[in-house]
Backbone as ProteinMPNN parsed JSONL, in Angstrom:
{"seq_chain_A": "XXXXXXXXXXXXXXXXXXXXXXXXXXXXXXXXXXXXXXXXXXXXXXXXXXXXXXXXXXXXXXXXXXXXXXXXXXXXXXXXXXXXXXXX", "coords_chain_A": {"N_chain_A": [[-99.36, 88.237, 16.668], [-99.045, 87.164, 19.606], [-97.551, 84.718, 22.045], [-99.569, 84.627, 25.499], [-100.845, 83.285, 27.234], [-100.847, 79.401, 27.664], [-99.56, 76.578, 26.916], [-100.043, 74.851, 24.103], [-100.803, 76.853, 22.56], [-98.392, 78.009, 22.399], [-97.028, 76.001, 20.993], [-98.519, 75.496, 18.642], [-97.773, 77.424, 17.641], [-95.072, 77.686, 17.406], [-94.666, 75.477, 15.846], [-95.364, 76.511, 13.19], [-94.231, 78.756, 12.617], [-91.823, 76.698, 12.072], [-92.438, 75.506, 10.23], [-92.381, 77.618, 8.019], [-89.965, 78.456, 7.955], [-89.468, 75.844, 6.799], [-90.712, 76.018, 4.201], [-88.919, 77.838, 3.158], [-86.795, 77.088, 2.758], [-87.543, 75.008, 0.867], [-88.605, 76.982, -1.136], [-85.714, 78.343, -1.455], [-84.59, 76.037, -2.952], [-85.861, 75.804, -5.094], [-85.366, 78.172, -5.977], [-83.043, 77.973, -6.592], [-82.651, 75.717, -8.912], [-83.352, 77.185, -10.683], [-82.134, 79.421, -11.414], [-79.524, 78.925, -11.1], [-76.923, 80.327, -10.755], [-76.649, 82.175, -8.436], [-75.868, 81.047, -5.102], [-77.042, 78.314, -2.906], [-77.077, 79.222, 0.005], [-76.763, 82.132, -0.194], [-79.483, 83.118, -1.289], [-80.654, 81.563, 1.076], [-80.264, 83.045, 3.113], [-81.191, 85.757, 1.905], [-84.108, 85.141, 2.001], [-84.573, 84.802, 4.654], [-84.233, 87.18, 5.43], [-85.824, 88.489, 4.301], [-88.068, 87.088, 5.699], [-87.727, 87.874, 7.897], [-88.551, 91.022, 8.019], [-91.4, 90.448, 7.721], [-94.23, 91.523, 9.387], [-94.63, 89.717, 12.205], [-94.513, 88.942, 15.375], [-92.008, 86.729, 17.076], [-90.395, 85.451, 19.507], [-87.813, 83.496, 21.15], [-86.966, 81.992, 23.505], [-83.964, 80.414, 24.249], [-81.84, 78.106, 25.941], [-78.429, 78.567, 27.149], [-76.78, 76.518, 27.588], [-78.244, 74.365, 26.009], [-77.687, 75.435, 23.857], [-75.211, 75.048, 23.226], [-74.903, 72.685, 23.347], [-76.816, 72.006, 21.459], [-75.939, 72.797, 19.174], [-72.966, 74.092, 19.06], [-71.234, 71.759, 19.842], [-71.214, 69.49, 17.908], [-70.258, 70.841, 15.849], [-67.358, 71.59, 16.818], [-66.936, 68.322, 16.646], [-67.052, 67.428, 14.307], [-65.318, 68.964, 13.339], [-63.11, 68.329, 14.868], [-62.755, 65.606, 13.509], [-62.178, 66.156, 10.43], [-60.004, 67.227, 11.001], [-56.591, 67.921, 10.281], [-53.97, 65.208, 11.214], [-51.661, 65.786, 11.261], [-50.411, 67.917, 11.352], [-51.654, 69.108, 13.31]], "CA_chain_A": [[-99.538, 86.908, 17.18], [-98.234, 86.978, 20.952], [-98.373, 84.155, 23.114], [-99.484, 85.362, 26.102], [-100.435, 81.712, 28.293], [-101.115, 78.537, 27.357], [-98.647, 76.001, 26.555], [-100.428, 74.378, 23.586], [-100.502, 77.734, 21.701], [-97.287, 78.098, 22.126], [-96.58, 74.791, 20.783], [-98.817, 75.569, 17.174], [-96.982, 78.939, 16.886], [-93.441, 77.252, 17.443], [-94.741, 74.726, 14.49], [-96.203, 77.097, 12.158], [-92.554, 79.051, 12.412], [-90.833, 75.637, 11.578], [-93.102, 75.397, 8.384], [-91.97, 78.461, 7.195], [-88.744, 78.19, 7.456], [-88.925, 74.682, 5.721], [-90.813, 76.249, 3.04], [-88.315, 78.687, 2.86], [-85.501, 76.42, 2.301], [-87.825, 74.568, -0.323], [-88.199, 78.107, -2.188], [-84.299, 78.273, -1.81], [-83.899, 75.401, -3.759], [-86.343, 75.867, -5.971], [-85.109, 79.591, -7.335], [-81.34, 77.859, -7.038], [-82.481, 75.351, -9.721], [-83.641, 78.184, -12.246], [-81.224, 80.443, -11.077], [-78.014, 78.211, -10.797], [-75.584, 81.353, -10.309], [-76.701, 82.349, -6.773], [-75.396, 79.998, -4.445], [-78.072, 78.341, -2.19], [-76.925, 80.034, 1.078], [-77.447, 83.434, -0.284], [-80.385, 82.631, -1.315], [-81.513, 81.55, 1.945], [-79.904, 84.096, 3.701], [-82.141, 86.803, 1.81], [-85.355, 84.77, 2.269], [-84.232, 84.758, 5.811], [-84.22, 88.511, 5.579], [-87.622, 88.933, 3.904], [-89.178, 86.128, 6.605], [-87.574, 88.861, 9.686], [-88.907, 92.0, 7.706], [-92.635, 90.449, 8.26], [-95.258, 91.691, 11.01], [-94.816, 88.168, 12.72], [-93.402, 88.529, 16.607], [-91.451, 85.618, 17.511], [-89.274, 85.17, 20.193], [-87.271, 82.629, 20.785], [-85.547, 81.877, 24.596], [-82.62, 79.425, 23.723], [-81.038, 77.934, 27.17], [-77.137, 78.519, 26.74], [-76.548, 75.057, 27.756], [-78.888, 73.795, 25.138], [-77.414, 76.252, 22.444], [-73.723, 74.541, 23.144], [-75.223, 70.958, 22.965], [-77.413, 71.162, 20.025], [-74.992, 73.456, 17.727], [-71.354, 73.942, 18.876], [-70.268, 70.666, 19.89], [-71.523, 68.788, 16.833], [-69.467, 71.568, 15.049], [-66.068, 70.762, 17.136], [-66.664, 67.1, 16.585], [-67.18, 67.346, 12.727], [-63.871, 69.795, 12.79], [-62.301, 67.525, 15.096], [-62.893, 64.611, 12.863], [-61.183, 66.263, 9.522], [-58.389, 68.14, 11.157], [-55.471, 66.896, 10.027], [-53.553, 64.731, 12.584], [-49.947, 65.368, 11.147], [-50.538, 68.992, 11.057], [-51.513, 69.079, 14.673]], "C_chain_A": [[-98.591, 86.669, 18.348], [-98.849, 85.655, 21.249], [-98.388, 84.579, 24.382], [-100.154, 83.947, 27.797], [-101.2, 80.394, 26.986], [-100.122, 77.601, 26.259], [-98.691, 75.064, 24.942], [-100.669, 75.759, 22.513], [-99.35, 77.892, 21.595], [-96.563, 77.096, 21.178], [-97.133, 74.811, 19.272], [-98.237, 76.638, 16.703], [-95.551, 78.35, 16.373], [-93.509, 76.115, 15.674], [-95.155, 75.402, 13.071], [-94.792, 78.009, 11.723], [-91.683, 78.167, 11.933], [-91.443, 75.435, 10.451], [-92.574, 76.495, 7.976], [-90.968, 78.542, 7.026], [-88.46, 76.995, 6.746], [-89.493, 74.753, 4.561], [-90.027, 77.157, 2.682], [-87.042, 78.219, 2.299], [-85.911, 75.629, 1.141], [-88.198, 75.785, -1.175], [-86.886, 78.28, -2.603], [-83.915, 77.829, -2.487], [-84.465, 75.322, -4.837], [-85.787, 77.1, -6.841], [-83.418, 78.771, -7.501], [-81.802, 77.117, -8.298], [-83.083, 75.822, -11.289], [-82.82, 78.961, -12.751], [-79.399, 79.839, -10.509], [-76.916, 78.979, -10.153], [-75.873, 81.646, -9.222], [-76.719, 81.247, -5.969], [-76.841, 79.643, -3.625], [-78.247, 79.36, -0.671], [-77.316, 81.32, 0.868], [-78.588, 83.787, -0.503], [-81.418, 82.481, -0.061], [-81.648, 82.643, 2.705], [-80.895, 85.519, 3.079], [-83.329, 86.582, 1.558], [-85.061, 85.049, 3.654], [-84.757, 86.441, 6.254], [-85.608, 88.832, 5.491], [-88.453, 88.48, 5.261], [-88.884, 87.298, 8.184], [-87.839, 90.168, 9.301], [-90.656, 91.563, 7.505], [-93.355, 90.566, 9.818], [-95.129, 90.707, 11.567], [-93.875, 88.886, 14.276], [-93.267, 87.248, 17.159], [-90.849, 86.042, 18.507], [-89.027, 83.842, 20.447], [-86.174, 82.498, 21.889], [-84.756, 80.48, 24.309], [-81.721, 79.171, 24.945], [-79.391, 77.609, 26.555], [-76.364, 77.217, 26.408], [-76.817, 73.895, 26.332], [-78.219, 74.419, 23.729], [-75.725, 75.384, 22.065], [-74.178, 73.504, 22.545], [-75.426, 70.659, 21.875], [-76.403, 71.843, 18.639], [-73.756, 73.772, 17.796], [-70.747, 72.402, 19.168], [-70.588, 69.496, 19.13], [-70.508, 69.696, 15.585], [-68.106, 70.871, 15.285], [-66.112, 69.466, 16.767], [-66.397, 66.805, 15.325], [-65.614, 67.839, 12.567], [-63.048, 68.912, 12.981], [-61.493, 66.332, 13.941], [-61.755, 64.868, 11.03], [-60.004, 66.966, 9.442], [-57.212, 66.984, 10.926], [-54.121, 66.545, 11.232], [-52.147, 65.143, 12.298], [-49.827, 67.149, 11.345], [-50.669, 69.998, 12.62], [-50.051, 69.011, 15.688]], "O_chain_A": [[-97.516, 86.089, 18.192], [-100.002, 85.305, 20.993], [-97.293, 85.007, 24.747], [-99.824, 83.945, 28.983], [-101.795, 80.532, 25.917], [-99.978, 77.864, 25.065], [-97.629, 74.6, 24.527], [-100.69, 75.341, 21.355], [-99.026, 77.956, 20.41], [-95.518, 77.448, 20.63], [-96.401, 74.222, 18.476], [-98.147, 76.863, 15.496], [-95.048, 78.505, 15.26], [-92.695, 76.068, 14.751], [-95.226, 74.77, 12.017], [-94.352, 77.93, 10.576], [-90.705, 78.625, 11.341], [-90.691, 75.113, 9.532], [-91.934, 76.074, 7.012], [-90.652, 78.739, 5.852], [-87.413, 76.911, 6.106], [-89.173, 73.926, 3.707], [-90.367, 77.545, 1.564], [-86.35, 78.858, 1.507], [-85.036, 75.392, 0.309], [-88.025, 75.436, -2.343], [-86.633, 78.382, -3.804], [-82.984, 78.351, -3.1], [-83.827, 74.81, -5.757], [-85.737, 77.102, -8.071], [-82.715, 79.022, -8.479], [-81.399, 77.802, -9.238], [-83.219, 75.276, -12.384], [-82.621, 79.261, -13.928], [-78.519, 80.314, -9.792], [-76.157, 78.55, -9.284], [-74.93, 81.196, -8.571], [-77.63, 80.437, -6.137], [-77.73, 80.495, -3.625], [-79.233, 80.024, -0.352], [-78.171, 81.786, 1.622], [-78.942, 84.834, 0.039], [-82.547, 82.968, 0.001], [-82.711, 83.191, 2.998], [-81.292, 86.298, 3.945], [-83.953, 87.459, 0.96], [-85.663, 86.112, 3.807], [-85.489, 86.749, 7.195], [-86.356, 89.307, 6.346], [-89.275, 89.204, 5.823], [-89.609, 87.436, 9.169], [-87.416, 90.92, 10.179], [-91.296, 92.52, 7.071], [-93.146, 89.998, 10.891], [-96.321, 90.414, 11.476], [-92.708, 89.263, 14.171], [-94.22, 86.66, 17.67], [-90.684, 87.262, 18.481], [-89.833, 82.99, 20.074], [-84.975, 82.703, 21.7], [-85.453, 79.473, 24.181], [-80.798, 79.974, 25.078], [-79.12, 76.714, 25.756], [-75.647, 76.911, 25.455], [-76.083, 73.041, 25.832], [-78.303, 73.821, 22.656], [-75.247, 75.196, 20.947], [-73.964, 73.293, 21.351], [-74.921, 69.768, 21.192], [-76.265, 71.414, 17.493], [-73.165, 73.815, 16.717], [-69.727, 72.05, 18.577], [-70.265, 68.42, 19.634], [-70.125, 69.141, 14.555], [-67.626, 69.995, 14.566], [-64.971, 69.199, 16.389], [-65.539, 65.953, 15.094], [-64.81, 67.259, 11.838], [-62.3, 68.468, 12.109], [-60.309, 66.189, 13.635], [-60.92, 64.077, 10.591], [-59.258, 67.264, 8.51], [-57.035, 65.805, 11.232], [-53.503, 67.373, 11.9], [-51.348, 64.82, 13.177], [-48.646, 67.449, 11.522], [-50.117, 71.047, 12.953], [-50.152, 68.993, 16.915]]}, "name": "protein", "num_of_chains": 1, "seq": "XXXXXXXXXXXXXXXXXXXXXXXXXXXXXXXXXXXXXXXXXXXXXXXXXXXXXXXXXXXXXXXXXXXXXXXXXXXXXXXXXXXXXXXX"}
């Protein structure tokens, strides 16, 4: 499943990838609450694995800019926020 033009395929592939990973995180929580002893993260982390050991090609260009914005500096701000000021 390449896309190869058309901006509107691209656009049901990109959604059909975001369903699977959000059924993947509702399997996660579903085996955590049978399976209590495996943490959820690991859990996802080797659904994660299974979902990138299927025939499926994705790619996935990520502008650097955009990669800072939407996921490191929501990180720093959170850290910011419970670093301790006396400690500093």
């Amino acid at each position: 499943m390449r896309v190869v033009s058309g901006k509107g395929e691209s656009t049901v592939l990109f959604f059909e990838y975001g369903l699977i990973l959000l059924i993947a995180i509702l399997i996660s929580n579903i085996i955590n609450r049978f399976l209590p002893v495996l943490s959820v993260p690991i859990i996802q982390i080797a659904l994660g694995v299974i979902i990138a050991l299927l025939p499926i090609e994705f790619t996935l260009e990520l502008n650097p800019e955009l990669f800072l914005i939407v996921f490191i500096v929501p990180l720093l701000f959170n850290d910011g926020i419970i670093a301790d000021r006396k400690t500093l």
